[in-house]
C-alpha positions in Angstrom: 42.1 -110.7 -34.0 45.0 -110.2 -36.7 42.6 -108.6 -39.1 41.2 -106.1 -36.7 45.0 -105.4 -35.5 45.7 -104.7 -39.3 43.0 -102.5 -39.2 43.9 -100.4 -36.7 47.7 -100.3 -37.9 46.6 -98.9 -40.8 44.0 -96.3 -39.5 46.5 -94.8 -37.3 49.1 -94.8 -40.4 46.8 -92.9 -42.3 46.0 -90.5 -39.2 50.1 -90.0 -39.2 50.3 -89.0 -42.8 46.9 -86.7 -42.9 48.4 -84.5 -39.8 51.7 -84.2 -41.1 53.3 -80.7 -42.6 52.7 -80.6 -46.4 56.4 -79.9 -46.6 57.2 -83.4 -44.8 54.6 -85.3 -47.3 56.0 -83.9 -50.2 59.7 -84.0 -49.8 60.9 -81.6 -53.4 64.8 -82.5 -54.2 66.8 -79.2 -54.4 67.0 -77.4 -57.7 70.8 -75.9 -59.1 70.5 -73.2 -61.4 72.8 -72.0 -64.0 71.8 -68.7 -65.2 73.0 -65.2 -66.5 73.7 -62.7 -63.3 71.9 -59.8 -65.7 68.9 -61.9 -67.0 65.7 -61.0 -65.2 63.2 -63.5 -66.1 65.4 -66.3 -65.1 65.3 -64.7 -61.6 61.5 -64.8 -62.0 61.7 -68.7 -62.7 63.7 -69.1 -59.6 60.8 -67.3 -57.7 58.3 -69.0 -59.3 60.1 -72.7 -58.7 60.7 -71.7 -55.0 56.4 -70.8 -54.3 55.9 -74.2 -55.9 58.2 -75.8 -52.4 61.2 -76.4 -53.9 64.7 -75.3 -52.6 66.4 -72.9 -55.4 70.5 -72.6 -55.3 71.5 -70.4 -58.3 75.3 -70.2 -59.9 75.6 -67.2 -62.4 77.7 -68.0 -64.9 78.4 -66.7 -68.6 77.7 -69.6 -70.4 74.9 -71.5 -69.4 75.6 -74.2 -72.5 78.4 -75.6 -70.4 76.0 -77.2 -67.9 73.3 -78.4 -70.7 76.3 -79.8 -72.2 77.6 -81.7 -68.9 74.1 -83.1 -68.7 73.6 -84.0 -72.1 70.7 -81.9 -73.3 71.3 -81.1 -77.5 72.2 -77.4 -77.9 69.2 -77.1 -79.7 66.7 -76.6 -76.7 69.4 -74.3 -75.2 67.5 -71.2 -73.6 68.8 -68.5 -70.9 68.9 -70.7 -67.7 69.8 -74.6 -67.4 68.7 -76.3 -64.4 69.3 -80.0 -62.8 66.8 -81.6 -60.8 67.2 -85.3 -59.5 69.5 -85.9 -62.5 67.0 -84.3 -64.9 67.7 -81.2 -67.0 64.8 -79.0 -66.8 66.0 -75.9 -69.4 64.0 -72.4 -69.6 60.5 -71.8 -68.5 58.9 -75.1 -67.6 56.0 -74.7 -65.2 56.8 -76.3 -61.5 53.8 -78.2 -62.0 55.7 -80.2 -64.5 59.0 -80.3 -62.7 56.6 -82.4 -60.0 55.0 -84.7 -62.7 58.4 -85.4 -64.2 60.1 -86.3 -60.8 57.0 -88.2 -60.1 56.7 -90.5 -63.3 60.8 -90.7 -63.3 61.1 -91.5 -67.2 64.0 -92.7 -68.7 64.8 -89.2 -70.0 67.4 -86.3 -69.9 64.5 -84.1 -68.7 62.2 -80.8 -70.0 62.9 -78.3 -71.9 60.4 -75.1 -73.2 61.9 -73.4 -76.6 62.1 -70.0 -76.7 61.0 -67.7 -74.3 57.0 -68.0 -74.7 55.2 -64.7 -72.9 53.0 -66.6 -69.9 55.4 -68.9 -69.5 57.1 -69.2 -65.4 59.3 -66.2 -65.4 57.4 -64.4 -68.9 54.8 -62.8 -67.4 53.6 -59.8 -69.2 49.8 -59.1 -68.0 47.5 -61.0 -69.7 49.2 -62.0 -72.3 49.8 -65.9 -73.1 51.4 -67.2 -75.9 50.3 -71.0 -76.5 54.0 -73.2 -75.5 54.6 -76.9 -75.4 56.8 -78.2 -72.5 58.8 -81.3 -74.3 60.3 -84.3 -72.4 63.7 -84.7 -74.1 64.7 -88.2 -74.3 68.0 -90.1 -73.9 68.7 -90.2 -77.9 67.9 -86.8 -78.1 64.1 -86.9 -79.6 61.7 -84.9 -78.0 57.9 -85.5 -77.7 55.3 -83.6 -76.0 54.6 -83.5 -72.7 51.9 -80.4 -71.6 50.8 -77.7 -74.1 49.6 -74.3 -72.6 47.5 -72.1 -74.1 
């Protein structure tokens, strides 16, 4: 009698979860953004990180190295926006795809960064166009290693 109460617990558990919103299964943390008022592909990125379900607050500021600074992230994978994520840093044009996989594994890491401003990139659309990028999970010491090429 236990075992088919189990059972039955569980079906109707998994009945719950099936019928509820997308939104409630997949609860995104908000996003804050640090970025130029006059650059226009970070705007882009924000647009782009907001169809993927997350929540987007934006601060324009001058000097977007002050909050990769605050959050550790090396100067060198500086780029034209900074953001914070669940205590990550996710800095330039990293796909929302890997914003998800990142908050999902939860490494010991600072976060992601994509040097440069690579055209097909979130944000660097320009028609068909797509230049081949790597999306680099920065670690606490600073080393970087690969974590999602695009071509």
């Amino acid at each position: 009698m236990r075992r088919r109460t189990v059972v039955s617990s569980l079906a109707a558990a998994a009945a719950a979860a099936l019928s509820l919103p997308a939104a409630a299964k997949e609860a995104l943390p908000q996003v804050q953004v640090f970025k130029n008022p006059s650059c226009g592909c970070c705007g882009a990125w924000v647009e782009h990180m907001k169809a993927a379900g997350f929540v987007v607050n934006v601060t324009e500021v001058d000097d977007t190295s002050v909050a990769r600074k605050r959050h550790g992230l090396p100067d060198r994978f500086g780029s034209c926006h900074t953001a914070i994520v669940a205590g990550y840093v996710v800095e330039s044009h990293v796909p929302a795809n890997d914003v998800k996989k990142l908050l999902a594994m939860k490494p010991v890491a600072i976060g992601l960064a994509v040097p440069g401003m690579p055209v097909g990139s979130p944000g660097m659309e320009m028609g068909s166009r797509k230049d081949r990028y790597q999306v680099l999970l920065v670690a606490q010491d600073g080393r970087e290693r690969v974590f999602s090429t695009y071509h």
